[in-house]
C-alpha positions in Angstrom: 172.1 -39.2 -66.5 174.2 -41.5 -64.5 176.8 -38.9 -63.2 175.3 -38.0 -60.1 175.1 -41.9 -58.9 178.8 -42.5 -60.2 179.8 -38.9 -58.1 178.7 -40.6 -55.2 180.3 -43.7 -55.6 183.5 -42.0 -56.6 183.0 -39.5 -53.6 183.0 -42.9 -51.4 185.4 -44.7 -52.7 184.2 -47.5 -54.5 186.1 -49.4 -57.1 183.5 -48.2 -59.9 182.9 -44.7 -60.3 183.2 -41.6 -62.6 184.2 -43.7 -65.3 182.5 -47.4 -64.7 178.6 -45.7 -64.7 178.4 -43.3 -67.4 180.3 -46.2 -69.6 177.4 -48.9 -68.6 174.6 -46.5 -69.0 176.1 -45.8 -72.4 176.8 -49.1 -73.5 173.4 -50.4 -72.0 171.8 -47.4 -74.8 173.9 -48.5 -77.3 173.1 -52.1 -77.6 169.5 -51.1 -77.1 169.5 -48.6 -80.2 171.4 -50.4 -82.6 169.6 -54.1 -82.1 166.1 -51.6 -82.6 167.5 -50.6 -85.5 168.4 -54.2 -86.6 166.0 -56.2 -85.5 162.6 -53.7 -85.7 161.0 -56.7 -83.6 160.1 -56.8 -80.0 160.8 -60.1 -79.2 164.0 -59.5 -80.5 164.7 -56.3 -78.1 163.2 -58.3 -75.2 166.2 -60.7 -75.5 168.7 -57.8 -76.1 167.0 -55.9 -73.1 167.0 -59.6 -71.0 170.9 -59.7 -72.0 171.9 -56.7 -70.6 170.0 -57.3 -67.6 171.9 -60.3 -67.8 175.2 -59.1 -67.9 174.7 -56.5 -65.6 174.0 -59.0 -62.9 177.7 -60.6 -64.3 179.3 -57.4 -63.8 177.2 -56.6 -60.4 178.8 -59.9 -59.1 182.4 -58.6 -59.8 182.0 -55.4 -57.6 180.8 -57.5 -54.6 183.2 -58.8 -52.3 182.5 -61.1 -49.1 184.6 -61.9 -46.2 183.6 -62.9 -42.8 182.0 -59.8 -41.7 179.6 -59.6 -44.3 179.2 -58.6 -48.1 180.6 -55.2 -49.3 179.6 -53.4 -52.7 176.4 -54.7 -53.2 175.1 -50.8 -53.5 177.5 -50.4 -56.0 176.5 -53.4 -58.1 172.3 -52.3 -57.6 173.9 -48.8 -58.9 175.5 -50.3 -62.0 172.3 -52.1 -62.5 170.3 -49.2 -61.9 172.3 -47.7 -64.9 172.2 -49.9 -67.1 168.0 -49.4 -66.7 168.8 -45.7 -67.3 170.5 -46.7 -70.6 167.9 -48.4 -71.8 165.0 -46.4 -70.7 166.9 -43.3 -73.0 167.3 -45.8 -76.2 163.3 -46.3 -75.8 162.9 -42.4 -75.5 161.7 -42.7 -72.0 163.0 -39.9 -70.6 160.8 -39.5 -67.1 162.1 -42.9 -66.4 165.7 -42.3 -67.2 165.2 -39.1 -64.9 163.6 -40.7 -62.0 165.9 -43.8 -61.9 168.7 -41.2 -61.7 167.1 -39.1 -58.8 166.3 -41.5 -56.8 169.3 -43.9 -57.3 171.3 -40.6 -56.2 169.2 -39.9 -53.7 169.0 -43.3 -51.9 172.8 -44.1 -52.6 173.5 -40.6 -50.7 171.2 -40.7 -47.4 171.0 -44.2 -47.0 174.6 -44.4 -45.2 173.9 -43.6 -42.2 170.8 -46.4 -41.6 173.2 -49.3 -42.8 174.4 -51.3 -39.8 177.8 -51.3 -39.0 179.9 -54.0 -39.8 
């Protein structure tokens, strides 16, 4: 469900892409499956879920870079963090909002360009 957001950061050149997305939505499902199968506790997935988040803000950080002119890649690191949402929202069987995170990440990622000021 993350494909179209990584096509379009691939498509513009961004240093994560086809493979970076799909891996953090993945992951992001992953960790929320197997500590539901562990834990069977909510509080328990709350702090897996509030790690991810976590480290999805880590990794987020990493794809921004800043120089004088500004702050570039901070749509790429709200894109990986909108993935890793779409991860978890699939573990929990929440399929609508797997499918609207990925629409509209796409959609807002893709027409957005031309209303962001130049730098």
């Amino acid at each position: 469900m993350s494909l179209p957001i990584a096509l379009n950061r691939e498509l513009e050149d961004n240093g994560a892409g086809l493979r970076t997305f799909p891996l953090v939505t993945i992951a992001s499902c992953a960790f929320m499956l197997v500590g539901m199968d562990i834990y069977q506790d909510a509080d328990a997935e709350a702090r897996i879920m509030y790690g991810i988040i976590t480290g999805m803000g880590f990794i987020g950080g990493g794809a921004i870079f800043k120089n004088e002119s500004g702050a570039k890649g901070t749509a790429t690191a709200a894109g990986l963090w909108n993935t890793a949402a779409i991860g978890i929202s699939v573990a929990y069987g929440r399929y609508e909002i797997a499918i609207i995170l990925s629409v509209v990440g796409f959609l807002i990622l893709q027409f957005s360009k031309p209303f962001k000021p130049k730098s």
